[in-house]
DRENMIKE-712401 format. One record per residue (C-alpha): x, y, z. Coordinates in steps of 0.1 Angstrom, whole numbers, plus 5000, padded with zeros to 4 digits. Example, Ala and Ser with C-alpha at 12.3 -4.5 7.8 and 13.67 -1.06 7.14 Angstrom:
2
512349555078 513749895071 
//
This chain:
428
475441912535 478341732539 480941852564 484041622568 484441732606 481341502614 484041192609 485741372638 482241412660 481741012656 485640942666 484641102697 481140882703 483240582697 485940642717 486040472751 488040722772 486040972756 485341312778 482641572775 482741742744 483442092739 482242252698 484442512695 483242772667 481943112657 478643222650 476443082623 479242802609 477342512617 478042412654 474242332663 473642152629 476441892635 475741802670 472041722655 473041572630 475041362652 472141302674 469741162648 472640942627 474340762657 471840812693 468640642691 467640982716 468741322720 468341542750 468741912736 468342222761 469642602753 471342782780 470243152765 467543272785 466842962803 466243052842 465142682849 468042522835 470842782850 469342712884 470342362876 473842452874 474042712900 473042562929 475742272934 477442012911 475841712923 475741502888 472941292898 470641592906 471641742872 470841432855 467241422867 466941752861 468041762825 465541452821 462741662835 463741962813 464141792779 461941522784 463841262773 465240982795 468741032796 470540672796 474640592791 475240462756 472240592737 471340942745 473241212732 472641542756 473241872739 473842192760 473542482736 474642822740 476642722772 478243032773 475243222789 475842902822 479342952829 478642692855 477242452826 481342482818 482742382849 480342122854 482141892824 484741852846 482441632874 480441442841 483841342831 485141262863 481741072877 479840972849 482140932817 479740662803 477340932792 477641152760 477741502767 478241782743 478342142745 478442442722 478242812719 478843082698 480543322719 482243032741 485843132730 485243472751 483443312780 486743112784 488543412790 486543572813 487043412848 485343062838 487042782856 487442602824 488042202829 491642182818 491941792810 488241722817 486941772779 487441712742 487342002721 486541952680 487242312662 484242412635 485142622608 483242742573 483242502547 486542482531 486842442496 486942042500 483642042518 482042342486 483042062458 480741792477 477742032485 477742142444 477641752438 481441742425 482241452446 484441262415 486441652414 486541592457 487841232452 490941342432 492141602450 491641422482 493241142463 496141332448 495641262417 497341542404 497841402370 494141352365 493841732381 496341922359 493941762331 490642002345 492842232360 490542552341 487142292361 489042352396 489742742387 485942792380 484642622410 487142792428 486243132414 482443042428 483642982461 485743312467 482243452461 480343232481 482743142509 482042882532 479242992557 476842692557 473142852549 474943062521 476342792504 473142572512 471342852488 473742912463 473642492458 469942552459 469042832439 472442962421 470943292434 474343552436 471943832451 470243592482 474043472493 475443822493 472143902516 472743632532 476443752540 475344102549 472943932577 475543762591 477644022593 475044252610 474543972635 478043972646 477744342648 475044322672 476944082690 479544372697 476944572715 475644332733 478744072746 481744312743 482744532771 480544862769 484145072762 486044842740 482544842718 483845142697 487445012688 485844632683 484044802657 486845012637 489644652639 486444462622 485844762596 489244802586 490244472583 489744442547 492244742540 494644582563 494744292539 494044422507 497044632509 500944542499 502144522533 499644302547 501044362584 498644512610 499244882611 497045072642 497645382623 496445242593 492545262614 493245592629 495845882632 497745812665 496145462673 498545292693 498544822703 497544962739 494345062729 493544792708 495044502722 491544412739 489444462710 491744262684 491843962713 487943962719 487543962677 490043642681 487843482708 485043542693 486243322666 486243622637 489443652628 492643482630 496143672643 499443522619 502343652643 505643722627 508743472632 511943672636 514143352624 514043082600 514442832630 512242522648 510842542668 508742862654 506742952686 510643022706 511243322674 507343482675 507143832677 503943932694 503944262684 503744222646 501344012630 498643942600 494843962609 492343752587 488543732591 487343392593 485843372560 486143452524 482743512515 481843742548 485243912536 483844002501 481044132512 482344352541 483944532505 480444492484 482744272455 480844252427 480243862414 481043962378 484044062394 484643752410 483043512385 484443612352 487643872355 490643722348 493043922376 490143812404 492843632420 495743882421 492944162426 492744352457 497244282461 496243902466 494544002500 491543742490 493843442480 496243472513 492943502533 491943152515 495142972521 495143092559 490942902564 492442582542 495242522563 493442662595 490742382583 492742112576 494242172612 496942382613 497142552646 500642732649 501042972617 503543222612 504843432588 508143542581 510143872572 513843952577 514944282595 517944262580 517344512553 517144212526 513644262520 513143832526 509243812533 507743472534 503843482537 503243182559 505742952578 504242622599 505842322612 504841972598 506041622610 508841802630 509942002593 510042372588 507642462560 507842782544 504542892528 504443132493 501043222479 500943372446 497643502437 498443492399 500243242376 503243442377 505043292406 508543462405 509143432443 512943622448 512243602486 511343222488 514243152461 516943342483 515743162515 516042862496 518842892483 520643022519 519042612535 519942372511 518042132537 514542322536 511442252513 508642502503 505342502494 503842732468 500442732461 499442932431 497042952399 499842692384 499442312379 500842072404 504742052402 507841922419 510542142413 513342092435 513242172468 509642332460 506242162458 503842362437 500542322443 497542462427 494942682451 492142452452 494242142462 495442242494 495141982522 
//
């Protein structure tokens, strides 16, 4: 498959002053695949060695951070001779070596002509445990599922890829009911790399939702096994009743909305191990309408999203005729699914700092996303339907004269006004 974060991965080879790299990422959404895929397209060798249950190679690490001992040590251990320019070394699963971690810090420092890349799965949570993580030392690259983008080119719709990527929004309005389909497929599928390798294979509805359900039962078992022993049980309930939390009107994160008399206190540590292990994604609420957004962030109120759409469907058991062929799929479940698909496009595409908004004021003003691009407020409304009568967005509008929205919707591309409209599947 094609994933348009490998241009990123050989930015990095190229780059002179690169540093070690660091493949940020959940479980099972590609991280491994790239880096070899890296390996055999741009390194005539490639010196890969797993952390996890590897007693050998952690005494590497443990004993002292002597780069030229490590060197011939990862030699002996891969069997490849390691050699500046031409030898991509992989460290895999670095979180089970936290000193694997802090040694990217003397590689960049005392040998920066080697290419060094590491990646794990639960590396997010590892980072916030009392790793002395190399602040300045390393490059990190983000992995996410396949967006909708990166879907289009692994069904073989590269011309459909090329226009939206182009713009071409007069060509697109013209297949507009072409995008709605494909994009109806991939709210079923989502963007996890083997199940949309076997849907593009086999069309088979029955092997991704398995698929799904494994991965889901893997992070699961990660729970029991990574998470602190007593923040296990309330880990669990945040990632069961997540998909209520969004597929409600109020899509806000209520603690009573899991249990009677559940209070942030107790589930402040689950929700932030959930967010380190990279399965979901906190929206925080901005109080104001103001730049810059992080100054007006209220911690205590916010939107949680899972990191995929497909993993999200299936926690609910959506059926595909549902999802391929009902009209209403998009405004179904109170447009929980299509807010959760805006929030991976833009996180894909880069967005870091998301918000959304809602006035406590009385007025009833909720905008559903708000971000800052090229040093402009932006404020974000999704309409899951083609009925896009926004009162909030018009009113806030209306109020700044200077500020321009987005809407994405089931509509056509459009200017009007001080609004772009853009259609679901052509968000970049």
């Amino acid at each position: 498959m094609e994933r348009l974060v490998f241009e990123k991965l050989v930015e990095w080879k190229d780059n002179e002053g690169r540093k070690p790299l660091i493949l940020n990422g959940a479980r099972q959404v590609g991280k491994t695949w790239l880096l070899h895929e890296l390996g055999a397209r741009c390194f005539q060798k490639v010196a890969y060695l797993v952390c996890r249950n590897n007693p050998e190679l952690k005494s590497v690490f443990t004993q002292d951070f002597n780069v030229d001992r490590i060197l011939r040590a990862l030699r002996a251990l891969s069997g490849v001779d390691i050699t500046p320019g031409d030898t991509l070394v992989i460290l895999d699963e670095v979180q089970d070596i936290p000193e694997a971690i802090e040694a990217l810090k003397y590689f960049c420092e005392e040998i920066p002509e080697y290419h060094i890349a590491v990646a794990g799965s639960l590396l997010g949570i590892s980072l916030h445990e009392g790793v002395s993580y190399p602040v300045g030392k390393v490059d990190e690259i983000n992995v996410y599922p396949l967006n909708f983008a990166e879907f289009l080119l692994a069904k073989g719709e590269r011309e459909a890829y090329k226009l939206l990527r182009e713009k071409d929004f007069r060509t697109t309005n013209l297949i507009h009911e072409k995008y709605v389909d494909l994009l109806r497929q991939y709210y079923y599928v989502g963007g996890m790399p083997e199940a949309v390798k076997n849907y593009v294979e086999t069309d088979g509805l029955q092997l991704v939702r398995k698929i799904q359900k494994e991965i889901l039962k893997g992070y699961e078992r990660d729970f029991s096994k990574h998470a602190p022993k007593e923040q296990v049980p309330r880990i669990r309930l945040v990632w069961q009743t997540l998909p209520s939390q969004l597929f409600k009107e109020n899509k806000k994160f209520i603690y009573g909305s899991m249990r009677p008399g559940a209070r942030a206190k107790d589930f402040e540590i689950a929700i932030q191990w959930l967010a380190d292990a990279g399965l979901v994604y906190k929206v925080p609420l901005c109080k104001a309408v103001k730049l810059p957004l992080k100054i007006y962030e209220d911690t205590s109120a916010f939107k949680l999203f899972t990191l995929d759409l497909g993993l999200l469907g299936a926690m609910v058991d959506t059926d595909p005729g549902d999802v391929l062929l009902k009209n209403d799929i998009f405004s179904e479940y109170k447009g929980g699914m299509t807010e959760q698909f805006v929030l991976e496009e833009m996180k894909s595409h880069g967005e870091e700092n998301i918000f959304y908004h809602k006035a406590d004021d009385g007025k009833r003003l909720e905008i559903d996303f708000m971000i800052q691009r090229e040093g402009k407020l932006v404020p974000i409304e999704v309409k899951a339907e083609s009925n896009v009568r926004a009162n909030s967005l018009s009113r806030l509008l209306e109020q700044d004269k200077e500020l321009h929205a987005i809407r994405y919707s089931m509509k056509p591309y459009a200017e009007q006004g001080q609004m772009t409209c853009i259609p679901l599947y052509a968000i970049q």
